[in-house]
KOLMIVO-752476 format. One line per field, with one value per residue (C-alpha): residue number from 1; y, z, x; residue in one letter. Coordinates in steps of 0.1 Angstrom, whole numbers, plus 5000, padded with zeros to 4 digits. Each point is the difference from the previous one (the first is absolute). Example, Ala and Ser with C-alpha at 12.3 -4.5 7.8 and 13.67 -1.06 7.14 Angstrom:
residues 2
i: (1_2)
Y: (4955_5034)
Z: (5078_4993)
X: (5123_5014)
aa: (a_s)
***
This chain:
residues 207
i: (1_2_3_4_5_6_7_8_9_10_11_12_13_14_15_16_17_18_19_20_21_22_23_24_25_26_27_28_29_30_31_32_33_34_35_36_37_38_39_40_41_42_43_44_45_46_47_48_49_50_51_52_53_54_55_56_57_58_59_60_61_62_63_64_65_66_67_68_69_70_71_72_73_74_75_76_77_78_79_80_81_82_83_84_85_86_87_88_89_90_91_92_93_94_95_96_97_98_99_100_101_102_103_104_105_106_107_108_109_110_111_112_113_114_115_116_117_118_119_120_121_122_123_124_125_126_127_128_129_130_131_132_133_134_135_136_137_138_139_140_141_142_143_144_145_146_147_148_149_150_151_152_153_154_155_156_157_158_159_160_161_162_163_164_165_166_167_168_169_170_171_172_173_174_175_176_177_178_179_180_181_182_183_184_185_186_187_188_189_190_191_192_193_194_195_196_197_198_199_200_201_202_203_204_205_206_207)
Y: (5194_5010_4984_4968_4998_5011_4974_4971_5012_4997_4964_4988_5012_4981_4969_5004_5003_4970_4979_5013_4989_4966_4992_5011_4982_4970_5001_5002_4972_4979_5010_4992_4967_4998_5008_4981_4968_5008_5000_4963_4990_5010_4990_4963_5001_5013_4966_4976_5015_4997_4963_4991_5016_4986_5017_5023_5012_5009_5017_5026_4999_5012_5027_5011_5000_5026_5021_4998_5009_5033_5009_4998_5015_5029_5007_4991_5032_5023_5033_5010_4990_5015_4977_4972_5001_5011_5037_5028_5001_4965_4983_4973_5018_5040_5018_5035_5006_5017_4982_5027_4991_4965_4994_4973_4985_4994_4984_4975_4996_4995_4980_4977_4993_4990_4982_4976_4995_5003_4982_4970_4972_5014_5005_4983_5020_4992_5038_5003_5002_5029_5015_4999_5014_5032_5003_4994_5031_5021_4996_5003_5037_5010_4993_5017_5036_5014_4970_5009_5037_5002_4972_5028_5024_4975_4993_5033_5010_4964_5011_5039_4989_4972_5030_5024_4974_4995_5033_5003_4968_5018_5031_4982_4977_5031_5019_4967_5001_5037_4993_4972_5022_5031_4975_4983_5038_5009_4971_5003_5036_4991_4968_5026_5034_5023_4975_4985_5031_4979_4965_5015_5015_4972_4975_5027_4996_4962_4999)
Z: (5433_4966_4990_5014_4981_4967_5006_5011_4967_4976_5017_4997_4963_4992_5015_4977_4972_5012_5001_4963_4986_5015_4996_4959_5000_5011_4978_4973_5009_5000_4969_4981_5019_4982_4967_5002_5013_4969_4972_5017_4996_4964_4990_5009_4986_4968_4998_5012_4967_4977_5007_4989_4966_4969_4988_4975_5028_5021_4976_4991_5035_5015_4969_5013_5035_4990_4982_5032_5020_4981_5006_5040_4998_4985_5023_5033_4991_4988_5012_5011_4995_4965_4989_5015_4977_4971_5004_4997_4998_5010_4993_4984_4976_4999_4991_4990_5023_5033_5036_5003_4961_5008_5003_5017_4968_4990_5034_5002_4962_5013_5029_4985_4973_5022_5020_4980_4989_5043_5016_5023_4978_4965_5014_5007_5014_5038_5007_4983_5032_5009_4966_5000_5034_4988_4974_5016_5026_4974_4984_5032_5003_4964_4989_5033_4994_5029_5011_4966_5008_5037_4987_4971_5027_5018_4964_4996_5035_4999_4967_5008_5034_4981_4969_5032_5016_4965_4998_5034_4994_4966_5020_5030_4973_4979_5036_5006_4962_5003_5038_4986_4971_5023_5022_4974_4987_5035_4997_4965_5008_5031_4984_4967_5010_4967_4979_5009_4983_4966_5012_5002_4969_4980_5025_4989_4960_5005_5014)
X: (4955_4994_5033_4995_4964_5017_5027_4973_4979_5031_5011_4966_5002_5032_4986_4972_5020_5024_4972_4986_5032_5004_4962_5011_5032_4982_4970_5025_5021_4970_4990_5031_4998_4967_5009_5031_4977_4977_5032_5012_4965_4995_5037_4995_4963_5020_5026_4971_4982_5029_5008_4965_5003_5019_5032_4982_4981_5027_5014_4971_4992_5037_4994_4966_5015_5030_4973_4977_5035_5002_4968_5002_5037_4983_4971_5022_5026_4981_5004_4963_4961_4999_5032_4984_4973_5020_4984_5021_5043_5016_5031_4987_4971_5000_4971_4995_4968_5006_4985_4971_4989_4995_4962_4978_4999_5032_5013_4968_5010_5037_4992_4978_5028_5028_4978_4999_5035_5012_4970_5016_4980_5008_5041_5021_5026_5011_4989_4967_4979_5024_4997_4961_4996_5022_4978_4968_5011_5010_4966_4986_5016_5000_4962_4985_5001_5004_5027_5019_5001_5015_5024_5011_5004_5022_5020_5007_5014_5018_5017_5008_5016_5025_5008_5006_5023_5022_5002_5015_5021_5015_5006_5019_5023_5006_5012_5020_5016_5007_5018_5026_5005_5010_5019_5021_5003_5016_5016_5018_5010_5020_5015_5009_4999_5003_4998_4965_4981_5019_4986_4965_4997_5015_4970_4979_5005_5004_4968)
aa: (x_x_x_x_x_x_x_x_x_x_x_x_x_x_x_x_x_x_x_x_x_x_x_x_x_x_x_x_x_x_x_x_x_x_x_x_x_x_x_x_x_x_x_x_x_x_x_x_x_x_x_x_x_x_x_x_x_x_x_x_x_x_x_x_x_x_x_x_x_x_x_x_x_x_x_x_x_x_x_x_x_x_x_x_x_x_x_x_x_x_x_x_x_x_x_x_x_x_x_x_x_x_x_x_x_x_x_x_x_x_x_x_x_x_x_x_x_x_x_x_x_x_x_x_x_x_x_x_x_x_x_x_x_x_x_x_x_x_x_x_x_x_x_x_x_x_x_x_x_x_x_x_x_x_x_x_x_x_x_x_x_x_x_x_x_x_x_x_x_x_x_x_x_x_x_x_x_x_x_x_x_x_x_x_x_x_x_x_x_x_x_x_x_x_x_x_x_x_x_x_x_x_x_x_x_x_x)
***
């Protein structure tokens, strides 16, 4: 009896979770219908504006465009909140302060900055209502305190668990090096016999 209710509870469990995961997978599929929508829209607002302006203007216009590009590129890969902002270690503008030095001040300070240079009427990238949304969660998280600190907490267990796994991952390829080494080894000494010990300390000075 108790079997048959432990077995009901964990079925009724994976249906649960079966349903979590198509509910997610079509939320997101929708969504990237939506952004994709938004990016068609914008593009062909962008080539209706161009064909009303003179040469000149196309031409400082395609240059503010690639600028604007950059910009988005920047805030759409960017590692976490902090790099979103420009806060903290990023690929594209490393700073020497630390996530938990970062106050209030400076992300409202940072914030209100790249507003400016992302916001969809100021850009205009194909992605800028993407870009702004990033940054309007990130400053969401980053300038409540409370928000900022449990999403620290998440950083930091997010980052130990990947250094964990490349440490297991250089562990398991060194095992695998070491294996074809003693195989070839095995190998070489059957193919050689006495003279192998000769081949392997010659490999061994070459190398």
């Amino acid at each position: 009896m108790e079997d048959t209710l432990e077995n009901a509870r964990k079925a009724a469990e994976r249906g649960r979770e079966e349903k979590d995961r198509l509910e997610k997978e079509a939320y997101l599929s929708s969504e990237e219908a939506r952004k994709e929508a938004t990016r068609a829209k914008r593009e062909k607002q962008w080539e209706a504006d161009l064909q009303r302006m003179s040469k000149a203007q196309r031409s400082q216009a395609k240059k503010k465009r690639a600028s604007d590009a950059k910009i988005v590129t920047r805030v759409l890969t960017a590692s976490d909140h902090y790099a979103a902002l420009g806060l903290g270690k990023s690929r594209w503008r490393p700073l020497s302060a630390s996530p938990r030095s970062v106050t209030t001040q400076s992300v409202k300070k940072a914030y209100r900055n790249l507003a400016k240079k992302v916001h969809p009427d100021k850009n205009k990238d194909a992605r800028a209502e993407e870009a702004f949304d990033v940054i309007q969660g990130a400053y969401e998280v980053l300038s409540d305190e409370g928000k900022k600190r449990d999403y620290d907490r998440k950083e930091e267990r997010r980052k130990k668990a990947q250094n964990e796994e490349r440490k297991e991952m250089a562990v398991e390829g060194a095992g695998k090096v070491l294996g074809v080494i003693s195989l070839l080894t095995r190998i070489l000494s059957r193919l050689l016999g006495p003279a192998s010990t000769s081949f392997f300390i010659l490999g061994a000075l070459i190398i």
